[in-house]
N, CA, C and O atoms as a CHARMM CRD file, in Angstrom:
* protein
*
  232
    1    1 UNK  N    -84.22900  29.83600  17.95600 PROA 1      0.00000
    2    1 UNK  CA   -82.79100  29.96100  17.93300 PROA 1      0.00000
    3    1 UNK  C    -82.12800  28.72800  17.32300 PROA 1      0.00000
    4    1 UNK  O    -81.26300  28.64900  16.45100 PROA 1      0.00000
    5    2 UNK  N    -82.73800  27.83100  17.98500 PROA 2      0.00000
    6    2 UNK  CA   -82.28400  26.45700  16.95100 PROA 2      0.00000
    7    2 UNK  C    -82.47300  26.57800  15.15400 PROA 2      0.00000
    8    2 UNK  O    -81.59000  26.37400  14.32000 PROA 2      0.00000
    9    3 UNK  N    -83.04900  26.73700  15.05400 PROA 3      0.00000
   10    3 UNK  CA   -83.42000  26.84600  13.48700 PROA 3      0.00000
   11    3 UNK  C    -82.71000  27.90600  12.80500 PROA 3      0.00000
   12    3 UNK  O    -82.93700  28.00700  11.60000 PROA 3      0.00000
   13    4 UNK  N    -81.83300  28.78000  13.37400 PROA 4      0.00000
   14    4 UNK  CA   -81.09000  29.93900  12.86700 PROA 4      0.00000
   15    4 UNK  C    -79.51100  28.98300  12.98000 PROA 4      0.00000
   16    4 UNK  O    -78.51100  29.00400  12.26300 PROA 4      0.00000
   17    5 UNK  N    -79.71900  28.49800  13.73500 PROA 5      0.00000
   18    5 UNK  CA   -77.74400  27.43500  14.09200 PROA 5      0.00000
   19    5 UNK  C    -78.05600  26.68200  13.00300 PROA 5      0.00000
   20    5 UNK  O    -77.07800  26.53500  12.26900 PROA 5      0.00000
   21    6 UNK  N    -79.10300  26.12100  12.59800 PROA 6      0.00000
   22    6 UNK  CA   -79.10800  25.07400  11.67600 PROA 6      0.00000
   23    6 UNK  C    -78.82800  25.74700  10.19400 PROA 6      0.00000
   24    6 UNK  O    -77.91100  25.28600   9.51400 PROA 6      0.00000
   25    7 UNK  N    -79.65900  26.88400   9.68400 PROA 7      0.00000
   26    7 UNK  CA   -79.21800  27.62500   9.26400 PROA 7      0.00000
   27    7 UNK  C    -78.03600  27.79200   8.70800 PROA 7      0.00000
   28    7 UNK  O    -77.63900  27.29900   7.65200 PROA 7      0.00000
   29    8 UNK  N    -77.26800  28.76200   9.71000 PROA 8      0.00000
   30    8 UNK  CA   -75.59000  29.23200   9.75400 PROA 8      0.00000
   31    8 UNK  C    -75.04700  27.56200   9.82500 PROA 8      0.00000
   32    8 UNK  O    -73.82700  27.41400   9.88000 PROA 8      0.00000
   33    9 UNK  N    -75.47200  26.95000   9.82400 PROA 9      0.00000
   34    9 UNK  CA   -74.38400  25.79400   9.76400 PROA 9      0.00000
   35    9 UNK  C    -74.38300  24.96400   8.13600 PROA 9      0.00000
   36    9 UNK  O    -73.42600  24.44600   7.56100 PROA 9      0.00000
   37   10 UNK  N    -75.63300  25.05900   7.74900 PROA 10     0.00000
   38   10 UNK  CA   -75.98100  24.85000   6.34900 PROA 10     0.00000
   39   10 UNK  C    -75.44700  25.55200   5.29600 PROA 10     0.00000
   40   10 UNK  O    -75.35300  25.10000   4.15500 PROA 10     0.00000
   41   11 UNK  N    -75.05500  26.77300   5.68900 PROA 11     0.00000
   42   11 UNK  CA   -74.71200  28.09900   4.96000 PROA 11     0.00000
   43   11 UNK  C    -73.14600  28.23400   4.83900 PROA 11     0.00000
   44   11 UNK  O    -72.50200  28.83700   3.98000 PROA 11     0.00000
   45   12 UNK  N    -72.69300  27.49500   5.95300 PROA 12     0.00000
   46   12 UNK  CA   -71.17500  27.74400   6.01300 PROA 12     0.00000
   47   12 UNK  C    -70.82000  25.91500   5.46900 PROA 12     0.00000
   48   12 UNK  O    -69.65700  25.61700   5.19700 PROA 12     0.00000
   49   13 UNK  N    -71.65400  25.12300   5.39700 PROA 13     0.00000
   50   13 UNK  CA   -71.31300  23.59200   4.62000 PROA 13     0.00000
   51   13 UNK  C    -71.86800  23.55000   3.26800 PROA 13     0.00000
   52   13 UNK  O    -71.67200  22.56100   2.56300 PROA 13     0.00000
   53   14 UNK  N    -72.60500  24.63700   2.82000 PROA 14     0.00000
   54   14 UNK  CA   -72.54800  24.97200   1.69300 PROA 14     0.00000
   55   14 UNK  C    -71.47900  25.83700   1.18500 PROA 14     0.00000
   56   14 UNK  O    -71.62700  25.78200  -0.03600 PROA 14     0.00000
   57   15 UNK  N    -70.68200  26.45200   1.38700 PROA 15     0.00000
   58   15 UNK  CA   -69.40400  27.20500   1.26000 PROA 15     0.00000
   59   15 UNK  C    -68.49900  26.13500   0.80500 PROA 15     0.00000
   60   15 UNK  O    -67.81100  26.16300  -0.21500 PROA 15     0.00000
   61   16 UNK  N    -68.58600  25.07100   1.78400 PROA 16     0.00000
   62   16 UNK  CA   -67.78400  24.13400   1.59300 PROA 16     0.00000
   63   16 UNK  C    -68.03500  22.98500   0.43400 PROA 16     0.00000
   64   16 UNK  O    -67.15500  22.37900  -0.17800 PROA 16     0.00000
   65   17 UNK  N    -69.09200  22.87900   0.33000 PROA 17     0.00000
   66   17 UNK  CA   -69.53300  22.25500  -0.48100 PROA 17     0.00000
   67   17 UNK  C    -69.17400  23.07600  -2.15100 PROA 17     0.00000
   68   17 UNK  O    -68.88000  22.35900  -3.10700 PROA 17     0.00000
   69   18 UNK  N    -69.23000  24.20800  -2.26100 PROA 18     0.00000
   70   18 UNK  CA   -69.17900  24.58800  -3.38000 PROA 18     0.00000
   71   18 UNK  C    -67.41700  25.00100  -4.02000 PROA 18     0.00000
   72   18 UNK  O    -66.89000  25.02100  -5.13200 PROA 18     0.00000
   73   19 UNK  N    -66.95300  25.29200  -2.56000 PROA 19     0.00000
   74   19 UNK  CA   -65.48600  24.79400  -2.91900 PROA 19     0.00000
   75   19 UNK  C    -65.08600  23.28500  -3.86500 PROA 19     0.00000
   76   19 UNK  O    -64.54200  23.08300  -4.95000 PROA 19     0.00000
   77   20 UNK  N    -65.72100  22.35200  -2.72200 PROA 20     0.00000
   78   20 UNK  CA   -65.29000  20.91000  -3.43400 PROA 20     0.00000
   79   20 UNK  C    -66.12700  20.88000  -4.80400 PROA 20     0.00000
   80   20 UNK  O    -65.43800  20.24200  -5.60000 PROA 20     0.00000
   81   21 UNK  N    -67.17200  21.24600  -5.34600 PROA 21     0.00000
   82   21 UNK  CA   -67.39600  21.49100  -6.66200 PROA 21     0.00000
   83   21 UNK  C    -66.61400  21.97100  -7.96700 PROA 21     0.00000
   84   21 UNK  O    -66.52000  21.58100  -9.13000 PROA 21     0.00000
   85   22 UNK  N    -66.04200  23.12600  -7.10900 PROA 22     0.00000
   86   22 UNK  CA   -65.00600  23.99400  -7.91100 PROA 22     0.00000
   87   22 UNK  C    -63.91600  23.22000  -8.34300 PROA 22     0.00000
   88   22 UNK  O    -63.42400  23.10100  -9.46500 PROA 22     0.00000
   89   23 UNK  N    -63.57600  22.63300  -7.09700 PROA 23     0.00000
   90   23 UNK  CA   -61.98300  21.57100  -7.24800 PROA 23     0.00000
   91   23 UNK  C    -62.60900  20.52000  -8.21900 PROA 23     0.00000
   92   23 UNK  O    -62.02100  20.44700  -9.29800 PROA 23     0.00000
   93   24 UNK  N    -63.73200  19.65300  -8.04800 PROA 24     0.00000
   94   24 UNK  CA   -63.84900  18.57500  -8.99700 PROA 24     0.00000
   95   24 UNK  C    -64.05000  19.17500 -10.15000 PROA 24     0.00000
   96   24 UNK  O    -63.46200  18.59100 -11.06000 PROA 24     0.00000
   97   25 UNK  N    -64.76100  20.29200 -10.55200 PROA 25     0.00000
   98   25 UNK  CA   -64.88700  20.90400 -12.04200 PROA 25     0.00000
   99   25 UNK  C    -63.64700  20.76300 -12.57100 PROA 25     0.00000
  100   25 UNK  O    -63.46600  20.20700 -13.65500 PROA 25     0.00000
  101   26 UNK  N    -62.33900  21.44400 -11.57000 PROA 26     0.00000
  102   26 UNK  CA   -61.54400  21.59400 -12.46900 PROA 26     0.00000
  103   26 UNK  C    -60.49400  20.51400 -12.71200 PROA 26     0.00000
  104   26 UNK  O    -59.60100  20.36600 -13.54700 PROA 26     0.00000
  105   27 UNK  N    -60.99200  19.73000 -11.54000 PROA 27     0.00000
  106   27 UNK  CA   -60.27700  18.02900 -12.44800 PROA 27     0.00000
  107   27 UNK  C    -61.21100  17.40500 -13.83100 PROA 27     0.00000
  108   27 UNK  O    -60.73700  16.71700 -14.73400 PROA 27     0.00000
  109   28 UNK  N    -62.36000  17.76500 -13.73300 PROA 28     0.00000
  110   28 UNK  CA   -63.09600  17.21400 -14.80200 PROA 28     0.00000
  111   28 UNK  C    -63.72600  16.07300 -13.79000 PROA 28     0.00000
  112   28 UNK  O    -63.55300  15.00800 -14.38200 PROA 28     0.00000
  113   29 UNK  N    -64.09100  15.93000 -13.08300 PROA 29     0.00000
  114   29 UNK  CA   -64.45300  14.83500 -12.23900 PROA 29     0.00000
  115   29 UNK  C    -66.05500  14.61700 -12.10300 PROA 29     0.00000
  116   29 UNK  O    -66.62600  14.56600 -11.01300 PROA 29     0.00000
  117   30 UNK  N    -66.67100  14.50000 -13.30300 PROA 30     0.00000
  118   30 UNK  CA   -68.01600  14.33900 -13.20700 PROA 30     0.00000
  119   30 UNK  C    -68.88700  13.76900 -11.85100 PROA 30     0.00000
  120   30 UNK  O    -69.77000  14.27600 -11.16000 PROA 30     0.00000
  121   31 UNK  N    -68.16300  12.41600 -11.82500 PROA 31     0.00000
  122   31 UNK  CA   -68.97900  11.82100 -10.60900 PROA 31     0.00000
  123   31 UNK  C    -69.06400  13.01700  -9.19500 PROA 31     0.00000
  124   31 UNK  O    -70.13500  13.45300  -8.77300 PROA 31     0.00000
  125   32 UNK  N    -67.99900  13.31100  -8.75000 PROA 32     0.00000
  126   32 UNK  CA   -68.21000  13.79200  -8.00100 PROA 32     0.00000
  127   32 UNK  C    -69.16700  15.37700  -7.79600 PROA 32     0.00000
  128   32 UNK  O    -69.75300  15.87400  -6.83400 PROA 32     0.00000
  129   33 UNK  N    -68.90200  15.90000  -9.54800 PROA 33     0.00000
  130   33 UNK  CA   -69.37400  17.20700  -9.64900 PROA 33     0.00000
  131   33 UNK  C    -70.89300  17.32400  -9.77800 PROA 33     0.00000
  132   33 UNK  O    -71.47700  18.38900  -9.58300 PROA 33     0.00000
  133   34 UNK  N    -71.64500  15.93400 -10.19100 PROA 34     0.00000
  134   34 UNK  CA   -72.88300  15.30700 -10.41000 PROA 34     0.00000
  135   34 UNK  C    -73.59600  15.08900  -8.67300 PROA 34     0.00000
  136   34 UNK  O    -74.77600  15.33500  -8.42100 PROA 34     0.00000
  137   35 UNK  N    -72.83700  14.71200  -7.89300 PROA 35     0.00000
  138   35 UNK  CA   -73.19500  14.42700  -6.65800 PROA 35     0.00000
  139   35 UNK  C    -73.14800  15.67100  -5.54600 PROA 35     0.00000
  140   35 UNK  O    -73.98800  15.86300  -4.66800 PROA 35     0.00000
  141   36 UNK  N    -72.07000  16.39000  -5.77900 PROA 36     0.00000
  142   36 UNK  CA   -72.29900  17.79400  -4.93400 PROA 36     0.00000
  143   36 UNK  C    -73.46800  18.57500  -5.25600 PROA 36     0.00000
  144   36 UNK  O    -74.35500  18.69200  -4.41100 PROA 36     0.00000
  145   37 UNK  N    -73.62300  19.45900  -7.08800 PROA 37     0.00000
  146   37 UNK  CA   -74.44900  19.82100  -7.54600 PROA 37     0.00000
  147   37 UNK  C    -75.57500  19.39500  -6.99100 PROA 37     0.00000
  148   37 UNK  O    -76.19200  20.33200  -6.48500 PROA 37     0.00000
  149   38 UNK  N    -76.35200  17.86200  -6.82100 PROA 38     0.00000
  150   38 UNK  CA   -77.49400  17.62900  -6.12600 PROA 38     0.00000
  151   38 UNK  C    -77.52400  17.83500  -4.83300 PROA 38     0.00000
  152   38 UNK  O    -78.60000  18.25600  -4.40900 PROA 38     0.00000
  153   39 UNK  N    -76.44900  17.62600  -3.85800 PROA 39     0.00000
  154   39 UNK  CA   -76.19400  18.38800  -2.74600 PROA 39     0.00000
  155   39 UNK  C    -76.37300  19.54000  -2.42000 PROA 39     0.00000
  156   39 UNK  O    -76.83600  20.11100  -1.43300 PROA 39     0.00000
  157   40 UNK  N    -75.87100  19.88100  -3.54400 PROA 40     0.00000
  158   40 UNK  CA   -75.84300  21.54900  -3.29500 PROA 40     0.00000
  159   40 UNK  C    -77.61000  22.32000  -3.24600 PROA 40     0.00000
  160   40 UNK  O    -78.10600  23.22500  -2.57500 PROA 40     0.00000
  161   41 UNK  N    -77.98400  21.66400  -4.01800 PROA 41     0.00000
  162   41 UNK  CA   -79.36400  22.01200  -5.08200 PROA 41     0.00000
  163   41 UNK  C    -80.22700  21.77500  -3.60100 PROA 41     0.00000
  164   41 UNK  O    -80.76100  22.80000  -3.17700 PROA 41     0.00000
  165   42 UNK  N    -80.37800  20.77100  -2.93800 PROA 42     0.00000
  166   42 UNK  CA   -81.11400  20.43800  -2.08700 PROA 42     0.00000
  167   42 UNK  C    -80.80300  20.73100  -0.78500 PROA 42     0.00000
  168   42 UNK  O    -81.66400  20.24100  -0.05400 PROA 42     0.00000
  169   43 UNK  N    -79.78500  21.42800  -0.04600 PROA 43     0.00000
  170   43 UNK  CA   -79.35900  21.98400   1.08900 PROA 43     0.00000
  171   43 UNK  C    -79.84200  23.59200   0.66100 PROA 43     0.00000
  172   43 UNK  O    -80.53100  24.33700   1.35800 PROA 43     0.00000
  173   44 UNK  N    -79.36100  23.84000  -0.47400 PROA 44     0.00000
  174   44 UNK  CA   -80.11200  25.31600  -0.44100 PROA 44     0.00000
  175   44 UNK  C    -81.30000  25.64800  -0.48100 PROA 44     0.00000
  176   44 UNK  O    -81.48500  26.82800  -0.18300 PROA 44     0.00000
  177   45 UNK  N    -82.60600  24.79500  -0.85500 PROA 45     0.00000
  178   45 UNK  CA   -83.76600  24.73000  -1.21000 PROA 45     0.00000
  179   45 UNK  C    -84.05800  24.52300   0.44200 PROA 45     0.00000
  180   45 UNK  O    -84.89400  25.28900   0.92100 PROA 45     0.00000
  181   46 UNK  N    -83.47000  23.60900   1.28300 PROA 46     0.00000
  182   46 UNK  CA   -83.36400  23.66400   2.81700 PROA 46     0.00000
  183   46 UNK  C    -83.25300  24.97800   3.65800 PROA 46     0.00000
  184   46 UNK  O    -83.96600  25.32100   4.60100 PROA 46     0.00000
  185   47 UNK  N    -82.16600  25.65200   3.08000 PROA 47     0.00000
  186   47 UNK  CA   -81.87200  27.14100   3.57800 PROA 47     0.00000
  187   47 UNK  C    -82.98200  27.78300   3.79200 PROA 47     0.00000
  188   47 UNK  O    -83.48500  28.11700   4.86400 PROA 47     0.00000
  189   48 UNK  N    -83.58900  28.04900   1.99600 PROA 48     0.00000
  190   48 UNK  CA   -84.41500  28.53100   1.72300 PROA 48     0.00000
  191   48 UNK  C    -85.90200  28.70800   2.43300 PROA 48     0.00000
  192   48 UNK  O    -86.65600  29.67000   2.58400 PROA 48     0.00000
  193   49 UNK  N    -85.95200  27.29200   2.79700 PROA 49     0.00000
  194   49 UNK  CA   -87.23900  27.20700   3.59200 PROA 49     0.00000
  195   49 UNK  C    -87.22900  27.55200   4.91600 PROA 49     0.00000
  196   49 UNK  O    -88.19500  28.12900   5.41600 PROA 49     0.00000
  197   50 UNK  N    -86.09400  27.21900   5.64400 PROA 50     0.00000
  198   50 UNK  CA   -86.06900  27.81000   6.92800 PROA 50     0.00000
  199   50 UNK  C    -86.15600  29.25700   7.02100 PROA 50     0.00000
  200   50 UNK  O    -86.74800  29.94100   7.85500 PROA 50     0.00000
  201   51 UNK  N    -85.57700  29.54200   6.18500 PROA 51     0.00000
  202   51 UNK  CA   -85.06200  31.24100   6.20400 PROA 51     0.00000
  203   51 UNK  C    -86.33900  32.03900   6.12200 PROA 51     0.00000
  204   51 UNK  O    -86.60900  33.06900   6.74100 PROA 51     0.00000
  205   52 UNK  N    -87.12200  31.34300   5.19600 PROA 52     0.00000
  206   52 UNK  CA   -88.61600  31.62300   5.24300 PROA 52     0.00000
  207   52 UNK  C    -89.70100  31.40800   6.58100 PROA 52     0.00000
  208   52 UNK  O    -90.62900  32.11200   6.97900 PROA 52     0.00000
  209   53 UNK  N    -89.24500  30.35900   6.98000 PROA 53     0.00000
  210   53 UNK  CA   -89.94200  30.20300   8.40700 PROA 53     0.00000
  211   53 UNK  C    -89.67900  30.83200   9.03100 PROA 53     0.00000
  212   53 UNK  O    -90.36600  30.78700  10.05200 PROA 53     0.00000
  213   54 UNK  N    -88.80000  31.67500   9.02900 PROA 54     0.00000
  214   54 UNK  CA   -87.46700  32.23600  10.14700 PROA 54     0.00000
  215   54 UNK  C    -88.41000  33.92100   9.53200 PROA 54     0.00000
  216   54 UNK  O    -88.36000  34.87800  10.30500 PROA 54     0.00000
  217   55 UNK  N    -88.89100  34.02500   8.68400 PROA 55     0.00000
  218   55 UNK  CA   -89.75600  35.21200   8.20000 PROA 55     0.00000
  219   55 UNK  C    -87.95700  36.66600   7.72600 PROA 55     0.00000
  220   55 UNK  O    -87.99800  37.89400   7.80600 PROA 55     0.00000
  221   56 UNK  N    -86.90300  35.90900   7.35900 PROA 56     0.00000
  222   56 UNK  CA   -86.09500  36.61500   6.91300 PROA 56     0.00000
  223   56 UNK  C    -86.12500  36.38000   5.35100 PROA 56     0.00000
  224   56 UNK  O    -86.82100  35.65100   4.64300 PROA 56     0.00000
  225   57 UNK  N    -85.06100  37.31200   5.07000 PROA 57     0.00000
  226   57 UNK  CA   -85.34900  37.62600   3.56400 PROA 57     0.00000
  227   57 UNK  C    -84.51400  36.62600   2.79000 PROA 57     0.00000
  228   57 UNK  O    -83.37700  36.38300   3.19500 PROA 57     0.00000
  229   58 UNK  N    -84.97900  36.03800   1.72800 PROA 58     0.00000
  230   58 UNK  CA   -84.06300  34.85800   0.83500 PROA 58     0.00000
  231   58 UNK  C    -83.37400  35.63900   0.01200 PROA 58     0.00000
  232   58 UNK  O    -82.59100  35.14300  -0.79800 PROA 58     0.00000
């Protein structure tokens, strides 16, 4: 059950995370759009693996 909260909590700060992407894209704000993107890239690859442990579907 723990590993499903961690999950849903990753899933909904990735939401958020890809909002603030959106907003820096459309300032043109590299630095920041350079630093979420790897954020982003590596919390989902996180998802990914749990979700797999978790024996649900990616």
């Amino acid at each position: 059950k723990s590993v499903k909260l961690v999950v849903d909590s990753l899933t909904e700060l990735l939401n958020i995370e890809r909002a603030i992407l959106h907003k820096s894209d459309e300032l043109n704000d590299e630095g920041t759009n350079a630093m979420m993107s790897d954020l982003i890239t590596e919390q989902e690859k996180t998802v990914w693996m749990f979700k797999a442990w978790l024996g649900e579907s990616v």
